[in-house]
N, C-alpha and C positions, 0 to 999 in steps of 0.2 A: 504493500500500500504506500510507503515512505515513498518509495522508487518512482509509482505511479504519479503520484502528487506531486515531487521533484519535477517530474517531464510534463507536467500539466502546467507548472507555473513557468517553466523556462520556455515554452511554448506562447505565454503569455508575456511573458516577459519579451520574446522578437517579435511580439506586435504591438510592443509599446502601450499594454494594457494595464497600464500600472496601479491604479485603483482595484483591478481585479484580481489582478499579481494579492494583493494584499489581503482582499476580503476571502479568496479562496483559499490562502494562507490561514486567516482567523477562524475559519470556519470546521480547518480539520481536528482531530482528536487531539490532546496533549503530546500524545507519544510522536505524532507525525509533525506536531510543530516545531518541538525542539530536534526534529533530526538537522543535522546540519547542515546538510545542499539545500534541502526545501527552506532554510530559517534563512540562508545566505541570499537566496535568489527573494524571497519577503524583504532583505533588507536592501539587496540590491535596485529592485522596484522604487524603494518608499527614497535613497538616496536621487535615483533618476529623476523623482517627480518632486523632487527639493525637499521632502523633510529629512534634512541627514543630521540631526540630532535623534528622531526616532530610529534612524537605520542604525547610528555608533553605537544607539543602546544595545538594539539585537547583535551588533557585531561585536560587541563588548563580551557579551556575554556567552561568546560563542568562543571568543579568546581567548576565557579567563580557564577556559579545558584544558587539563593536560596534555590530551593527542588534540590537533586540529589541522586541516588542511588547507594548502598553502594557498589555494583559493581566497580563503577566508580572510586569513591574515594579510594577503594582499589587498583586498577590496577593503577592511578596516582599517590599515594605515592610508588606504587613498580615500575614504573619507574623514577619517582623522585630520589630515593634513586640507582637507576642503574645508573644516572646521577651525583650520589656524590653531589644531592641537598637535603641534610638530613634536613634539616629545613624545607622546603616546602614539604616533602615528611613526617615527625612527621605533620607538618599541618594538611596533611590529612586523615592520620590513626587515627589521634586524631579526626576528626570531623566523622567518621568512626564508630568506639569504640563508641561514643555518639549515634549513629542507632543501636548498636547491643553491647550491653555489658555483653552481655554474653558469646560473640564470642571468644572464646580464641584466634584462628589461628590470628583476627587482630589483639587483644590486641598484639602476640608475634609481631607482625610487627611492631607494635607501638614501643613496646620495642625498638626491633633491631636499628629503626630510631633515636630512642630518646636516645639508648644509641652513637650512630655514631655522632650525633648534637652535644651531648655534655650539652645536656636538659635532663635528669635522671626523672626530677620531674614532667614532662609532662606527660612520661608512668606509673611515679606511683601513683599520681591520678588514683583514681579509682581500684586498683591492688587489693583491697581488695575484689571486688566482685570474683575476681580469685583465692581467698586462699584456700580454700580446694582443687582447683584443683592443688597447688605445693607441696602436699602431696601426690600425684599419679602420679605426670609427672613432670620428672628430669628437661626436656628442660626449663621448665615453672619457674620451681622454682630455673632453675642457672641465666634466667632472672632477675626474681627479685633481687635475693642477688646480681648479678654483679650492676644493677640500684643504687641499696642501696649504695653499691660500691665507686659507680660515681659519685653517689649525697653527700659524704660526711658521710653520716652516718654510720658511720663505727660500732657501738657494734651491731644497728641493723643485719647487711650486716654481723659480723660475728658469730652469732645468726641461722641466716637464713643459711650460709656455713657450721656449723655444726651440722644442722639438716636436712640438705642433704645429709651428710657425715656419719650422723644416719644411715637413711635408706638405702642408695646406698653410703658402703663403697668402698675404692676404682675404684670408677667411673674413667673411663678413659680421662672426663673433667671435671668432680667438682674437684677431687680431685688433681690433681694441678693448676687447675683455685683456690683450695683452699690457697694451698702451698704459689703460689704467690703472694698471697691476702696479707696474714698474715706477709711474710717476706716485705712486702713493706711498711705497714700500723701499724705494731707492732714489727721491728729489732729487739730492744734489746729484746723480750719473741719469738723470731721465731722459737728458736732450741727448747726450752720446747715445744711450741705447736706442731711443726711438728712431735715430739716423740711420743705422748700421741693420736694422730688422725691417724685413717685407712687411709691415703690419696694417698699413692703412688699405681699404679693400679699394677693388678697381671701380670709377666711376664716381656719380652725384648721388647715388640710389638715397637718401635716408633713412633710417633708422633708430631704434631708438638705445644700440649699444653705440652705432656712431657719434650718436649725438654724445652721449657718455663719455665718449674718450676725448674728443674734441673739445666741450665745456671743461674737461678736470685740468686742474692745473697744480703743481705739486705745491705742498704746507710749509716746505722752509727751501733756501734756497742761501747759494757760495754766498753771494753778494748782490748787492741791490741793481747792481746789472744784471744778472741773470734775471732778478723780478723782473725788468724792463722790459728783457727779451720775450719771459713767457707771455707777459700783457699783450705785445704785438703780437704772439701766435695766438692767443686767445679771442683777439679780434679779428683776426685774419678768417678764424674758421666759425666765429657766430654769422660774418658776415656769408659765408661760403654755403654755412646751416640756411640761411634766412631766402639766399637765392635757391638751394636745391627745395624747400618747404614750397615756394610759390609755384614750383613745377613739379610736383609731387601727385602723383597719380593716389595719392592713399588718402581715404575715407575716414569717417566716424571712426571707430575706437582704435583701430591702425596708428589715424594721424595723430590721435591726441597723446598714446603712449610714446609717441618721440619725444615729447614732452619729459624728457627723460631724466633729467637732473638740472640746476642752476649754476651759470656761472659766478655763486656767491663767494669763495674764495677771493677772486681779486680784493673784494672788500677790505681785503686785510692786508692788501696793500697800504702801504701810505703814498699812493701819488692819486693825480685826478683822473678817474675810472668811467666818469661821465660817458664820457663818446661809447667807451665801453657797454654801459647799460643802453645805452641807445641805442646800440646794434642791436643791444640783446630783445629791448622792445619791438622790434622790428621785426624778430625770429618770431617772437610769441606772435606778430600780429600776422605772418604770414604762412604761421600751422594751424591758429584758429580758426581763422578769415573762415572758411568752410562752412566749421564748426556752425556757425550763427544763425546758419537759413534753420536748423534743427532745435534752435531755443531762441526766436524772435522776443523780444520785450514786447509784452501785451500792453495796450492801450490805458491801460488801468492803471500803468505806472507811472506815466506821463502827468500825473498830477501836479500843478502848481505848489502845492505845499507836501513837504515830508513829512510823513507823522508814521512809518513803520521802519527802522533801523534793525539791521542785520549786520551782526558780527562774526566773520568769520575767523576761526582761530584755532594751531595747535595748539596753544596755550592758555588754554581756561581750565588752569591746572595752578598748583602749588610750584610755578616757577618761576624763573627770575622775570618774564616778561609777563607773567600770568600776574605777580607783584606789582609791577606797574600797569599793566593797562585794567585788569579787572574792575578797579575802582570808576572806570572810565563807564560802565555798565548801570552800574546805580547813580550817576550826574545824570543820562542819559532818558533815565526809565524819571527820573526828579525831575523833568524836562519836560516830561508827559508827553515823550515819542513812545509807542509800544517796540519793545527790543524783545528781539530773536537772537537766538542763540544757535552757532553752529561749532560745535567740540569737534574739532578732528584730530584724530589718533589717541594716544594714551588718555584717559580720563583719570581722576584721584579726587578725593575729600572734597575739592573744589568743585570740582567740574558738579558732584553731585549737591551739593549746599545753591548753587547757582541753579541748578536744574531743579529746587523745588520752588527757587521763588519766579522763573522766568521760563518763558517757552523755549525749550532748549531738546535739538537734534544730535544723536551722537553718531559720529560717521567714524567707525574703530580703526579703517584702514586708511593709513595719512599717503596715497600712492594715486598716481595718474590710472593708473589701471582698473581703479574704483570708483573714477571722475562721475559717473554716470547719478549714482545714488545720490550724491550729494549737487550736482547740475539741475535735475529733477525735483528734488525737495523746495531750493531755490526759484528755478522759474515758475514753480505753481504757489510760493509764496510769495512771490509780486513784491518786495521791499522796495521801498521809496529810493532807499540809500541804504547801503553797504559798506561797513569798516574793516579792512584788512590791517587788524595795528603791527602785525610781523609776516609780511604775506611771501618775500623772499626765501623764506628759510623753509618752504613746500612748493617743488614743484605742481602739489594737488590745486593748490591756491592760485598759484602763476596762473594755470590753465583758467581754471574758473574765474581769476579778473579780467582775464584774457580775452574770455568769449563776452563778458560783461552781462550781468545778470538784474540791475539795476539802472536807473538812469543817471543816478550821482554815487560815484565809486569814489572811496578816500584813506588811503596808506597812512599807518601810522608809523612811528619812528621805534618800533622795534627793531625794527634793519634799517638803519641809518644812513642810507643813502637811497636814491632815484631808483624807483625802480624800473623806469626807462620804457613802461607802457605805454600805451598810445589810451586805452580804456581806463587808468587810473585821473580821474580829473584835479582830485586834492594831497596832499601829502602834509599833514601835522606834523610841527616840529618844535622843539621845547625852545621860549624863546629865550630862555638865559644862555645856552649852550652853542645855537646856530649864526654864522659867520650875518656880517653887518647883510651881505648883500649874497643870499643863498641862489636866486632866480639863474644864475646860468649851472648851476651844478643837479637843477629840477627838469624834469620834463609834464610834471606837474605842476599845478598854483601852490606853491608855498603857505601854509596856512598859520601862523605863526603862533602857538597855547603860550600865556603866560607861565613863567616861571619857566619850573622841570619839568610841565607837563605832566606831571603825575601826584598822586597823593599816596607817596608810599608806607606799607604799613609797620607797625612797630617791629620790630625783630622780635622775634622767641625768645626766650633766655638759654644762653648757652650751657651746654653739659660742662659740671665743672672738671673737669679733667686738665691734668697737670703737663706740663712737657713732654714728662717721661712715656705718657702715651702716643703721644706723638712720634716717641723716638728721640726726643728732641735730646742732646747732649747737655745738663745742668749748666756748661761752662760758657756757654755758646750764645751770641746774640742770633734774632731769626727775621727774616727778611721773608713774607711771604707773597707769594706773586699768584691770584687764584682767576687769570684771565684763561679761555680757552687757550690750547696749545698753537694751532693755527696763527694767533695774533703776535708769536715771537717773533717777530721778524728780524735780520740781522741788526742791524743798530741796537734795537732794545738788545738780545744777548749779548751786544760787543758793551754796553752801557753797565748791565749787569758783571758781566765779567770782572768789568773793573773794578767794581765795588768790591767783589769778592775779593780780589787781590790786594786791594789797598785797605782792607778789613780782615786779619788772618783768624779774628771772631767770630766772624758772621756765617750760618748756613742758612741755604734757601730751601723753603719749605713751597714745593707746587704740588698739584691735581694729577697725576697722571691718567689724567681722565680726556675722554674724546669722540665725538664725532666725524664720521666721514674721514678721518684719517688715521696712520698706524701712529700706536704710542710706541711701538717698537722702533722706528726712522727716529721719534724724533727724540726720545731716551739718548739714543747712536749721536743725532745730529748735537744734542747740547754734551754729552760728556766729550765730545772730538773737541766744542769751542773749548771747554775746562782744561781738557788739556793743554791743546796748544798752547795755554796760559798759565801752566804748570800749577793745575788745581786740581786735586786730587776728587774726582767727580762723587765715589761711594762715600769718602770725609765731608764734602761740601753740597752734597744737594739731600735734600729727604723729597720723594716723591709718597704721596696718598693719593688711595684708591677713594671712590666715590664715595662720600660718607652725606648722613641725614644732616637736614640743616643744624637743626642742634649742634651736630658733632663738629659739622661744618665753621660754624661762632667759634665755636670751646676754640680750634686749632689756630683762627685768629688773635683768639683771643691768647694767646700763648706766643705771638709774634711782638715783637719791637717795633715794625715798619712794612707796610703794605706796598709793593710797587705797581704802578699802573702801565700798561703795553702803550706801546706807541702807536699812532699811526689808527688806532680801532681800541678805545680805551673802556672801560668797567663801567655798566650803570647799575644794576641792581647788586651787583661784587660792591662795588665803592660805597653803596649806601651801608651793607652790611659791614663793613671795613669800619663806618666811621662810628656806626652804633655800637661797638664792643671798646671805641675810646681809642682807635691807636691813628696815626698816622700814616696820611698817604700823600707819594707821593705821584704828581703826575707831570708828563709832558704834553702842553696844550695842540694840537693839530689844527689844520689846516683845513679839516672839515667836519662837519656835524658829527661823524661816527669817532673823530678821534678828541672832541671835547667836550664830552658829557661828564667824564671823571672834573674836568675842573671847573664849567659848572657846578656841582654837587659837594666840590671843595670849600667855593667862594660863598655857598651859603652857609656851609658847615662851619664856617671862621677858620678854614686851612688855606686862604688865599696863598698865604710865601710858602706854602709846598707847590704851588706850581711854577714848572720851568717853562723857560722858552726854547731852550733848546738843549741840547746833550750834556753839555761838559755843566749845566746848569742843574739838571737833573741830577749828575752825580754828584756834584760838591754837595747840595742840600741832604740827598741820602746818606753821607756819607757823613755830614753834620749832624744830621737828627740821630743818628749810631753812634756816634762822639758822646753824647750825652745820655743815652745808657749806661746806667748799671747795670753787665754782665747778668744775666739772668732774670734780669726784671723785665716782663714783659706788661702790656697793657691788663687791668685788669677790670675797669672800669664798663659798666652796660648802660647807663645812664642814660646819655642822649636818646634823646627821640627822634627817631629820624623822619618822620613825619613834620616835624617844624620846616626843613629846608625846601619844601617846598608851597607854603604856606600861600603862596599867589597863584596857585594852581585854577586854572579855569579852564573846563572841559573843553570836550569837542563839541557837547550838544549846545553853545555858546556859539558856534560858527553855524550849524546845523540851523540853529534859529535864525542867525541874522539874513539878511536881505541878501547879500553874495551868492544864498544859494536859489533864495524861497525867488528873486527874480529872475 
């Protein structure tokens, strides 16, 4: 009978009967439900016809058997893994692989899972019985090397890159899945390599690994010539991106995934990047342009006056830009515009406390590839106006201000510079911080928020934890620097360096924490400067790993002297800097993203910690360490850092005025 019912429903099952797949499944006796093929093909129906949290159940439970067949265990990791349960779903391709290890098609499943989890070393167990097969099949063997990748092993991984690159030059995703490899993992040797290797594919075709390889640009770099140089290759090919986009034969969700990453990086250059993002507006307006006949602005938007605002944002979270702009959410709603809420990616404490008092959408996956849900929720919610306060730092964003989904779109100053759309019409900028005369460095109206723009909120109080948790050596003055890593640009390290040197007290206390690029390059890249400076890099640097704000203060709070990056300085870091009582110092830049640290000084009464330029930067740092007592660090939480920005006036203060409403 089991047998019978099996071949009745897999019968149903190739005519896409999936409701019947199901009910003919519910209807047999218990003994014929839990047999395995007939429960597998039940689960496989109800995964086809989208409820695959009811499928994982049945395939769950059909996992959790001692004996099971590798059917089973395959279709539960591939809906596992449809579920973004990449653990549980490597679980079972890996127990999988162990029944059939010669199967390549699992092993690649394995892979896929294991490189999504974030486990590299689970799929490569065992990868060796597959080796002679990633000498014949590209797929197989971009696996592996990406695994190699993920897992750390980097000469391996680019070993493996370049003997794919061998055989299938110019591959249309080795070879900038190569590109990217090497500029991320090896900056300072990335232009040699990228010369010497067939990597860029033949032709204009676009893409959306080309686009990947083309936008990246490496995190640190010899000399600020070399930044120079990659800035002009970086221009060279958004513009090359922007002409192959307007002859671009590809469609709906095709085009929009080439939308594949940003060129945010240059930001942390310190030179003017302008023209830069102009190109780059140009790219967005010439992969959306399409996009727009498929979400027209309904007539209903067009209203003369705003009264519905929509906030788009990864950040309506407990972070340093969720810090700053959240507040901007309750001025807004005090304004008596009805505000929408749109969460995209990680959600936390925040997102949910926001989500009971306001209409709030949560879109879990922050990726162009998902653009759709969140496009859709948008054009049937008609918003007057639209606030992207960090819209840079998501390609998901780009897209969607891109195609424009409102009739007044307005960028805030979490990404402090242009964002170089043609669809963005306003861009808020803090006016203590922004230069006399910002308008040529905009491709939007400048909108200028008094003060800091923000109403930042108290700091927590810090865990009280002493040096020695740190690491920190009793004897030792600490100098701590907690800007992303990306932002060291050479000067600041050569700036740094010298402090250390001409201080044989002092170690530096950073983050080895990061985004988008290796902490292993740039570990390599700063103990090389230490050296050649005759600075013993394991004696003079402490590196910490990502810790809770709390712990975050306490390690502050255990420091003599804060420094600020140059060139892309600290805003919600520098507030938290100045709330636990210590000193910072900063160099003032030359555009909005590089002077918000001294803005935030000049309210705070740390005006003479700001330099004007290098050799000024370190004599002060190197004075305010003068004055230390060996071991005394800040201990004070007092400030309120909420005071320094006491002139604070919203956005919904421009939203109301006449600039927009005629």
């Amino acid at each position: 009978m089991t047998t019978a019912l099996t071949a009745s429903l897999v019968e149903l099952l190739k005519a896409k009967r999936f409701e019947a797949v199901v009910t003919t499944w519910s209807a047999a006796d218990d003994v014929a439900r839990e047999f395995e093929a007939a429960k597998r093909v039940a689960a496989a129906a109800l995964a086809q016809s989208g409820h695959l949290p009811r499928a994982y159940e049945l395939l769950a439970e059909l996992a959790a058997r001692s004996v099971v067949e590798l059917p089973t265990l395959v279709l539960a990791g591939r809906v596992a893994f449809d579920l973004r349960e990449f653990r549980r779903s490597v679980d079972h391709f890996e127990r999988a692989v162990s029944l059939d290890r010669d199967n390549t098609a699992v092993w690649a499943w394995l892979a896929d899972a294991a490189f999504a989890a974030k486990e590299p070393e689970r799929a490569l167990r065992g990868a060796e019985v597959h080796a002679l097969r990633f000498l014949a099949d590209v797929d197989l063997a971009m696996r592996f090397a990406s695994l190699l990748a993920t897992a750390g092993r980097i000469d391996e991984a680019l070993i493996a890159f370049e003997r794919i690159l061998s055989r299938w030059p110019r591959h249309p995703v080795a070879g900038p899945a190569f590109a990217e490899f090497v500029m991320r993992e090896f900056p300072l040797s990335a232009s040699a390599m990228l010369a010497r290797t067939a990597w860029r594919p033949a032709g204009d075709a676009i893409s959306p690994e080309l686009v990947r390889a083309l936008l990246w640009l490496p995190a640190f770099y010899e000399s600020e010539f070399a930044a120079t140089e990659w800035r002009a290759r970086l221009q060279r090919n958004v513009k090359s991106l922007a002409e192959s986009a307007r002859h671009s034969n590809l469609v709906g969700d095709s085009r929009a995934r080439c939308l594949a990453t940003t060129p945010f990086f240059a930001a942390y250059h310190d030179a003017d990047v302008t023209p830069l993002q102009f190109a780059w507006g140009d790219f967005v307006e010439a992969l959306v342009a399409p996009l727009r006949s498929e979400y027209p602005l309904s007539a209903a938007t067009h209203a003369t006056n705003i009264k519905t605002v929509g906030i788009v944002s990864n950040r309506l979270t407990d972070s340093s830009a969720g810090r700053f702009f959240n507040s901007w959410i309750d001025s807004l709603h005090a304004a008596n515009f009805t505000v929408r809420l749109y969460a995209i990616g990680a959600s936390d404490h925040v997102t949910a406390d926001l989500e009971r008092r306001f209409p709030l959408r949560r879109f879990p996956v922050d990726d162009v590839t998902d653009w759709r849900s969140l496009a859709n929720c948008l054009h049937r919610d008609a918003n007057d106006a639209i606030i992207f306060p960090e819209p840079q730092g998501s390609q998901l964003m780009q897209l969607i201000a891109g195609i424009r989904f409102a009739p007044v779109q307005c960028a805030a100053f979490g990404n402090p510079l242009t964002t170089g759309l043609q669809t963005i019409d306003y861009f808020f900028v803090p006016d203590d911080a922004e230069v006399v005369d910002p308008d040529p460095f905009y491709r939007e109206r400048v909108v200028r928020i008094s003060g800091l723009g923000t109403k930042h909120e108290i700091s927590p109080v810090a865990n009280s934890y002493a040096r020695a948790a740190f690491g920190i050596p009793p004897d030792r003055k600490v100098i701590i620097v907690s800007q992303q890593l990306q932002k060291w640009m050479p000067t600041f390290v050569e700036a740094l360096v010298e402090i250390l040197s001409r201080d044989p007290s002092v170690v530096l206390l950073y983050f080895s924490v990061a985004s988008g690029i290796s902490v292993r390059a740039f570990d390599c890249y700063l103990r090389d400067r230490f050296t050649a400076s005759g600075l013993v890099f394991a004696d003079r640097a402490i590196a910490l790993a990502m810790l809770s704000r709390e712990n975050y203060l306490a390690a502050h709070q255990c420091a003599d002297l804060a420094l600020d990056t140059f060139g892309f300085s600290g805003g919600a870091s520098t507030l938290d800097a100045v709330s636990v009582g210590i000193p910072v110092v900063s160099l003032e830049g030359r555009f909005l993203r590089g002077r918000q640290s001294a803005a935030i000084l000049r309210a705070a009464g740390q005006a003479e910690n700001i330099a004007q330029d290098t050799r000024a930067f370190v004599e002060r740092a190197l004075s305010l360490l003068g004055d230390k007592t060996v071991g005394c660090a800040a201990t004070s939480q007092e400030r309120d850092v909420s005071e320094v920005s006491a002139q604070f006036r919203s956005a919904a203060d421009f939203l109301l005025s006449k600039n927009v409403l005629n």
